[in-house]
DRENTITI-972173 format. One record per residue: residue number from 1; residue in one letter; x, y, z of N, C-alpha, C, O, CB in turn. Coordinates in steps of 0.2 Angstrom, whole numbers. Each point is the difference from the previous one (the first is absolute). Glycine has a CB too. Layout:
<recs>
   k r   n_u   n_v   n_w  ca_u  ca_v  ca_w   c_u   c_v   c_w   o_u   o_v   o_w  cb_u  cb_v  cb_w
 NUM A     X     Y     Z     X     Y     Z     X     Y     Z     X     Y     Z     X     Y     Z
...
</recs>
This chain:
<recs>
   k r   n_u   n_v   n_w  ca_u  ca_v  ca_w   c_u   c_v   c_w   o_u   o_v   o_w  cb_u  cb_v  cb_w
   1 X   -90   146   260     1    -8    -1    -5    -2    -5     0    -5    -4     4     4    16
   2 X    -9     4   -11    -7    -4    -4     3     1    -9    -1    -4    -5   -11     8    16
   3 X    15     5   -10     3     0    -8     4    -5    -3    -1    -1    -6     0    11     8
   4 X     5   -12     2     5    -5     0    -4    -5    -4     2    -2    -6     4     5    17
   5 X   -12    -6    -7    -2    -6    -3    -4     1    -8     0    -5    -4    -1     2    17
   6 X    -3     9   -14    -3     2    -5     5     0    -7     0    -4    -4    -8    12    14
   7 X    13    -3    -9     7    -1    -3     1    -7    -4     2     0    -6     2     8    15
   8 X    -5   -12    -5     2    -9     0    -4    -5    -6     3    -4    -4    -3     6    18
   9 X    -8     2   -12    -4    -4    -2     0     5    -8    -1    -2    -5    -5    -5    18
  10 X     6    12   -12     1     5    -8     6    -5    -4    -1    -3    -6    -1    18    12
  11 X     8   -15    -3     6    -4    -2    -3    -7    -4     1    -1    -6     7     6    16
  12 X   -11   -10    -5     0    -4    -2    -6    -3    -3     0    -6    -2     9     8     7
  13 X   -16     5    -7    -2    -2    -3     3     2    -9    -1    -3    -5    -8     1    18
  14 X    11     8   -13     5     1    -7     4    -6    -2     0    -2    -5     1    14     7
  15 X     2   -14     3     7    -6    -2    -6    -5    -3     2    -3    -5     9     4    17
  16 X   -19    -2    -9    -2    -7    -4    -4     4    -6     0    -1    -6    -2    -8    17
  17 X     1    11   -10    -3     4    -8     5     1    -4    -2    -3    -5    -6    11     9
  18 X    15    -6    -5     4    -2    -2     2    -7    -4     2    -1    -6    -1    10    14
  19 X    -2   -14    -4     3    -4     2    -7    -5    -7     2    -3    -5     4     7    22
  20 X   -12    -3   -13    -5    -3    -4    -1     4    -7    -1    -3    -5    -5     0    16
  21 X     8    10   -13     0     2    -8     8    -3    -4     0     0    -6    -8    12    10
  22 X    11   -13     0     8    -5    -3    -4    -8    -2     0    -1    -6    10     8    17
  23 X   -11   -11    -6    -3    -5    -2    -7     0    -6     0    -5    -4     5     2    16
  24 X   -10     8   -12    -5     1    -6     2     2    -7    -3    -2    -5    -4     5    14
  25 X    16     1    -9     4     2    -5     2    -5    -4    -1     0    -6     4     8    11
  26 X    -1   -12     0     5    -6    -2    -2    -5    -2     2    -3    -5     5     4    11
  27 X   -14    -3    -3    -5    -6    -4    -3     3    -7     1    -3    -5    -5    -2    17
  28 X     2     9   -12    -1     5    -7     4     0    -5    -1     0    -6    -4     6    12
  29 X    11    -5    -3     6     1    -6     1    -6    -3     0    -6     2     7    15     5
  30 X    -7    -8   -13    -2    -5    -7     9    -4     1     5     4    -1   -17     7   -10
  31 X    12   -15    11     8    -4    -1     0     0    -8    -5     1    -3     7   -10    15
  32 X     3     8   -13     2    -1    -9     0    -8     0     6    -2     2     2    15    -7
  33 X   -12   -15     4    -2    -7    -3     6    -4    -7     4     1    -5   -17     5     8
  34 X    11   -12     0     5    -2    -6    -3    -2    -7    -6     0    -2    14    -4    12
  35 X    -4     3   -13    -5    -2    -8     4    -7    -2     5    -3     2    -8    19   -10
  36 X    -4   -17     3     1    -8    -2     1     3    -8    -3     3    -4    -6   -11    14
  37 X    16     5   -12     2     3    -7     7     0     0     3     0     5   -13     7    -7
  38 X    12    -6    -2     7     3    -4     0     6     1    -4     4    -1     6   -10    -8
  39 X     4     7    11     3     9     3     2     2    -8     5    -3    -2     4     1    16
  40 X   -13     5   -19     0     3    -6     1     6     4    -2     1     6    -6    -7   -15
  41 X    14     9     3    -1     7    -2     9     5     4    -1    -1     6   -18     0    -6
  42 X    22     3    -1     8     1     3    -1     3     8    -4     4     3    10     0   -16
  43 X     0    -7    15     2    -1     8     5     4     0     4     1    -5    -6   -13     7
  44 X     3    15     4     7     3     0     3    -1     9    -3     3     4     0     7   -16
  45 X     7   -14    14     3    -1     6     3     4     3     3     4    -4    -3   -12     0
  46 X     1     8    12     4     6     2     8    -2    -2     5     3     3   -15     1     6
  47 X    11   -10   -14     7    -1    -1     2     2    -7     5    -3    -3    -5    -7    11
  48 X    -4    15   -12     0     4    -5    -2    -9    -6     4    -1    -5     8    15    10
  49 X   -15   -17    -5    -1    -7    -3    -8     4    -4    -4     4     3    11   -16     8
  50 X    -7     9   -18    -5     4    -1    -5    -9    -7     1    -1    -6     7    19     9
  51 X   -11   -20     2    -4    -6    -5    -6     2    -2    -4     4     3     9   -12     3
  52 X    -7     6   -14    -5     1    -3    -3    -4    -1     4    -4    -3    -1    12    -1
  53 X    -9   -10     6    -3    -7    -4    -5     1    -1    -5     4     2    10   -11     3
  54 X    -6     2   -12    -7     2    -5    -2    -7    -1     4    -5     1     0    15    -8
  55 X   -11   -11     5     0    -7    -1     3    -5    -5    -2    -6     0    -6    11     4
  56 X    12    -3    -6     6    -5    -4     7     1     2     5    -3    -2   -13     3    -8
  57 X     8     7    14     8     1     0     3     2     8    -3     2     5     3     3   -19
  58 X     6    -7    12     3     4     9     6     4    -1     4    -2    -5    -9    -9    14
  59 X     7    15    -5     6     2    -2     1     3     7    -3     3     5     2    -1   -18
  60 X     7    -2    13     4     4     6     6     3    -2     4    -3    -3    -8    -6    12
  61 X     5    16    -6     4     3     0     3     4     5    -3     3     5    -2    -5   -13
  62 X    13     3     8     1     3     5     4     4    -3     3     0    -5    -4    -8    12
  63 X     2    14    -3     2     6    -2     0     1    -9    -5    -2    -3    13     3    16
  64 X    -3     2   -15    -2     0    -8    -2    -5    -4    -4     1    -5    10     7     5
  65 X    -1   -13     2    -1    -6    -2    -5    -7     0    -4    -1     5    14     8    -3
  66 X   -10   -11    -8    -5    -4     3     4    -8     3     5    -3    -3   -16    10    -7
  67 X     7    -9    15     3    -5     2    -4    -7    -1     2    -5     4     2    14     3
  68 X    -9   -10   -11    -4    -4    -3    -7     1    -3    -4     4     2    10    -9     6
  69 X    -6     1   -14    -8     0    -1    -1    -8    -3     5    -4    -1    -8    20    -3
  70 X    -5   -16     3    -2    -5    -3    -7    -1    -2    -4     5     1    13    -7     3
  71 X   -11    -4    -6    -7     0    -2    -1    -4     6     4    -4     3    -5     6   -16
  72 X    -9    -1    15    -2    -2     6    -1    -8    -3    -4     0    -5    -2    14    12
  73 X     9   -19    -5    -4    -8     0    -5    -1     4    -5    -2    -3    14    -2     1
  74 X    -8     4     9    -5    -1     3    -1     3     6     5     3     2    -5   -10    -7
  75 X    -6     7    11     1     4     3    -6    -8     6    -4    -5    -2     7    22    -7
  76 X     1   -14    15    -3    -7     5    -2     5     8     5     2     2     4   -16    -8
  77 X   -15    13     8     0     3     6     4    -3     5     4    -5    -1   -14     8    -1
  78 X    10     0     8     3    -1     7    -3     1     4     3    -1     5     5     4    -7
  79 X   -17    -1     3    -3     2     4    -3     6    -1    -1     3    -6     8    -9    10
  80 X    -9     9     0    -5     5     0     6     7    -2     5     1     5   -17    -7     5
  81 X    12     9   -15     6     5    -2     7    -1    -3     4     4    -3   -11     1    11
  82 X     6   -10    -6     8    -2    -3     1    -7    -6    -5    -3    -2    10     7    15
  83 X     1    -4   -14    -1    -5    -8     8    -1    -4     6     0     4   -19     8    -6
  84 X    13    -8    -2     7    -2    -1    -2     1    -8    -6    -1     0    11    -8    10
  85 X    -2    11   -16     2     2    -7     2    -2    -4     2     4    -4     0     2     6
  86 X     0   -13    -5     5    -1    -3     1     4    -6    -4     2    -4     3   -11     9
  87 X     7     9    -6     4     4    -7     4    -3    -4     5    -1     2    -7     8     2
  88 X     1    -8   -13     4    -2    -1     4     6    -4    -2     3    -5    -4   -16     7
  89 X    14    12     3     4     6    -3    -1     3   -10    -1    -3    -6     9    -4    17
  90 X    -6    12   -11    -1     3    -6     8     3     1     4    -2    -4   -20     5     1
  91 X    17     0     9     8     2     0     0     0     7    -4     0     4     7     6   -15
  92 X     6    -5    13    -1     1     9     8     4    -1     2     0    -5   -11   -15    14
  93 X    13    18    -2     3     0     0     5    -6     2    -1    -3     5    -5    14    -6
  94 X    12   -12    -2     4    -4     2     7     4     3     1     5    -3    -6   -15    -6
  95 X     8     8    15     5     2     2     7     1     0     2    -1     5    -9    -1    -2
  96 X    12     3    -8     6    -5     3     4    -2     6    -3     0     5     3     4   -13
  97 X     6    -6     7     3    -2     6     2     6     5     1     6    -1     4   -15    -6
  98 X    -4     6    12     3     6     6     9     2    -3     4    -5    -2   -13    -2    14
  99 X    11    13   -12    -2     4     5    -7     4    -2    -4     2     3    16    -3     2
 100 X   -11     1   -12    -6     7    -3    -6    -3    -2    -3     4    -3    12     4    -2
 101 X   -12   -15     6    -6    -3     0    -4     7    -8    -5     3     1     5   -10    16
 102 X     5     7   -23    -1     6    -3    -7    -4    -2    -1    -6    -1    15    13    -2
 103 X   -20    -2     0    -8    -1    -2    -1     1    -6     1     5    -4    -5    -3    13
 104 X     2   -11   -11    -1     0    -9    -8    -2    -1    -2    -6     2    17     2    -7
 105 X   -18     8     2    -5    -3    -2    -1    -4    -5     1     1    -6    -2     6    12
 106 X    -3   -12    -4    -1    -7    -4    -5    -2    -3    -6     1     3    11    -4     4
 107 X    -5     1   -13    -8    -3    -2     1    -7     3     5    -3     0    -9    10   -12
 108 X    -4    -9    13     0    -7     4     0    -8    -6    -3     0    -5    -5     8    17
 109 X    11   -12   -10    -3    -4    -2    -6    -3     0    -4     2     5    13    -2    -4
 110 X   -12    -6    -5    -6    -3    -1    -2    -3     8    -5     2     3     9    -6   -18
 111 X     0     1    19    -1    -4     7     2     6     4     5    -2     3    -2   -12    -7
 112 X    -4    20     6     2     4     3    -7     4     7    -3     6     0    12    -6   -12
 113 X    -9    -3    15    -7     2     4     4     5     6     5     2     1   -14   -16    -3
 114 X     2    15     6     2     4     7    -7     1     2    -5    -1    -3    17     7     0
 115 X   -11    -6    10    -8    -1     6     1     8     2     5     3     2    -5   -19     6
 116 X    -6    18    -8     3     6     4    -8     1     8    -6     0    -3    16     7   -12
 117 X   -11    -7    20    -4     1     6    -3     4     0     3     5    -2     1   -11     8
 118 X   -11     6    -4    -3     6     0    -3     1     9     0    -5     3    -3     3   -17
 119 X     2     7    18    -5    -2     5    -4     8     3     3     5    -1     5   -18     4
 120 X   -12    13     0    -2     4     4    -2     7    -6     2     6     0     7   -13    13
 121 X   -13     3   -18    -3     5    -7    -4     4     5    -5    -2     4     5    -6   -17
 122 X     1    14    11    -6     5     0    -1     4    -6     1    -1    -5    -1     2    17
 123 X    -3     5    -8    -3     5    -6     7     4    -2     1     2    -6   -14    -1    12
 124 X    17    -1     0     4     6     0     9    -3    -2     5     1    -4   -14     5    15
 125 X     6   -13    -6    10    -3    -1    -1    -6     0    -6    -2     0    14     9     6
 126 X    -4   -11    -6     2    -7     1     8     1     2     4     5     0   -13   -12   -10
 127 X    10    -1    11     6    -3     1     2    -4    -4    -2    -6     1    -1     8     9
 128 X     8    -1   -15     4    -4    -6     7    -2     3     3     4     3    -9     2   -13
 129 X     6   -14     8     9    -3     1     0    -4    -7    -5    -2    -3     7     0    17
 130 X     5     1   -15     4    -2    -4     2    -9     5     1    -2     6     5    19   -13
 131 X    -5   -21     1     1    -4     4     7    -1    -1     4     0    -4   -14    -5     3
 132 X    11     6    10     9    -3    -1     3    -3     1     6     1     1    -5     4     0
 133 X    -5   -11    -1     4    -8     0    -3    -3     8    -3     3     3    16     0   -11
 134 X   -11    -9     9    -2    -2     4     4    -4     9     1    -5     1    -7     6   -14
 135 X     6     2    15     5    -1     8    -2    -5     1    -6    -2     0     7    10     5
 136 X     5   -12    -2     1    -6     0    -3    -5    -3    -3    -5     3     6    10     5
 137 X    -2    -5   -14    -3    -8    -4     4     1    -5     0     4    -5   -13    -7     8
 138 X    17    -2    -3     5     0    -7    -4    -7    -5     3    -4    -4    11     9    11
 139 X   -19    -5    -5    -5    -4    -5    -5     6    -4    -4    -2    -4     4    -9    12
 140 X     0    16    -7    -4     5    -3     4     4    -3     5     1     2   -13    -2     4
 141 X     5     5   -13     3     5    -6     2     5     5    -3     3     5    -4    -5   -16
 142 X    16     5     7     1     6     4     0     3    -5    -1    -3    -5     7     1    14
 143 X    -4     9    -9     0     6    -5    -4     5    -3    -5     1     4    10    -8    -4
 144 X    -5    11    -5    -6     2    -3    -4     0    -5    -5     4    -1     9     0     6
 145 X    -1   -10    -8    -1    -4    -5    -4    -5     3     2    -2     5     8     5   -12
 146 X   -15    -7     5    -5    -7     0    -1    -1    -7    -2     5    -4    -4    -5    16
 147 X     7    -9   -13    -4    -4    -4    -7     1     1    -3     3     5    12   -10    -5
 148 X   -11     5    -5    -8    -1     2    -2    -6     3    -6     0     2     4     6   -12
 149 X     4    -9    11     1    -7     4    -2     2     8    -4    -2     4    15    -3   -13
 150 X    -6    11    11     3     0     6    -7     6     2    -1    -1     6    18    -2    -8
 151 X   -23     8    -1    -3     3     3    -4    -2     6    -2     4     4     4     0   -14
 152 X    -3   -13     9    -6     1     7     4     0     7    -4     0     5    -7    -7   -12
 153 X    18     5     8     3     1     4     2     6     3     4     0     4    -3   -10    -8
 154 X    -3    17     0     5     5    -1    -8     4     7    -5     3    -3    16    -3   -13
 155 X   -10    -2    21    -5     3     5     1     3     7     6     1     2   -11    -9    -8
 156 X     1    10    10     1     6     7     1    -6     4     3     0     5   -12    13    -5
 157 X     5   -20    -1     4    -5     5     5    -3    -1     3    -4     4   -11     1    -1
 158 X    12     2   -10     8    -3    -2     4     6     3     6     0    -2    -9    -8   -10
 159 X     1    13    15     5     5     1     4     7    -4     5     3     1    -5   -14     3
 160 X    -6    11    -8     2     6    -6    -5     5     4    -4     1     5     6    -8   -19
 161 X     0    12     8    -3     7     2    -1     2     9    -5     2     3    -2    -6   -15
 162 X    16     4    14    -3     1     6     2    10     0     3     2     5     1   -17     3
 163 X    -6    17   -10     2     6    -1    -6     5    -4     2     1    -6    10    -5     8
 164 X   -17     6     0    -4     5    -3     1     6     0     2     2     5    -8    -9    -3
 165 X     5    13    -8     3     5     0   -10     3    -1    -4    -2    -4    22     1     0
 166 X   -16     6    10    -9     4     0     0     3    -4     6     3     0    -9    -1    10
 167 X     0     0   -16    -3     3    -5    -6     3    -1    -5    -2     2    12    -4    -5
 168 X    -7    12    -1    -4     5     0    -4     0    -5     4    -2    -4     2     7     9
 169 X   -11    -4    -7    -4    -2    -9     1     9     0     0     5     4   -14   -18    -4
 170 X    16    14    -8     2     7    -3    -5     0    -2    -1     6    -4    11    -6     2
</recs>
């Protein structure tokens, strides 16, 4: 019986030594911090989306094709790691009609903008959206196109960018 108890206290003093080198690991272990900046330098999503941004340009691509670029206008925080891009188009892809929505690429006009969100920058990845209009308010711009007029409304509280795709720095 007495082994019984010996057994016990061997158990549980391993289970706290365990227990206490888990908690000294985990406080130690360095989290990846966020950064204060522009996500510079190509992205690649696990949705095969591949964005490059430089200090004047952005571009996004998907599979062979490109699905937008432009030059950087301006750039506005959101907070600690996130932020928003403006761009004013240089080209984008346009769609036709259904059924075959067939893909032509466009050069943009002079008044051709687009917002695109940034958030949760690190060393390794971030999180990038495309603004896709805005739910429920038929007083705000829809589409993928904006005036220049229409950028300071193009935001994560009017209802855009509800869709981030996690990305990888290449």
């Amino acid at each position: 019986m007495f082994s019984f108890f010996v057994e016990r206290k061997k158990l549980f003093s391993m289970g706290m030594a365990c227990a206490l080198a888990l908690a000294l690991f985990s406080a130690c272990a360095p989290e990846e911090d966020l950064l204060d900046g522009l996500p510079l330098g190509t992205w690649v999503s696990g949705f095969g989306e591949t964005y490059t941004i430089t200090d004047s340009a952005f571009t996004k691509s998907y599979g062979p094709g490109l699905s937008y670029s432009g030059t950087i206008t301006a750039t506005r925080k959101d907070g600690l790691g996130a932020g928003y891009i403006t761009i004013k188009y240089t080209q984008y892809t346009d769609y036709g009609p259904a059924p075959d929505y067939e893909p032509t690429l466009k050069d943009a006009d002079d008044n051709e903008y687009y917002v695109i969100h940034w958030r949760e920058l690190k060393v390794g990845g971030v999180e990038l959206s495309d603004a896709y209009g805005a739910e429920n308010n038929a007083e705000l711009p829809v589409g993928a196109v904006f005036a220049e007029k229409d950028i300071p409304s193009i935001t994560v509280a009017n209802g855009y960018f509800n869709t981030h795709s996690t990305c990888k720095k290449q």
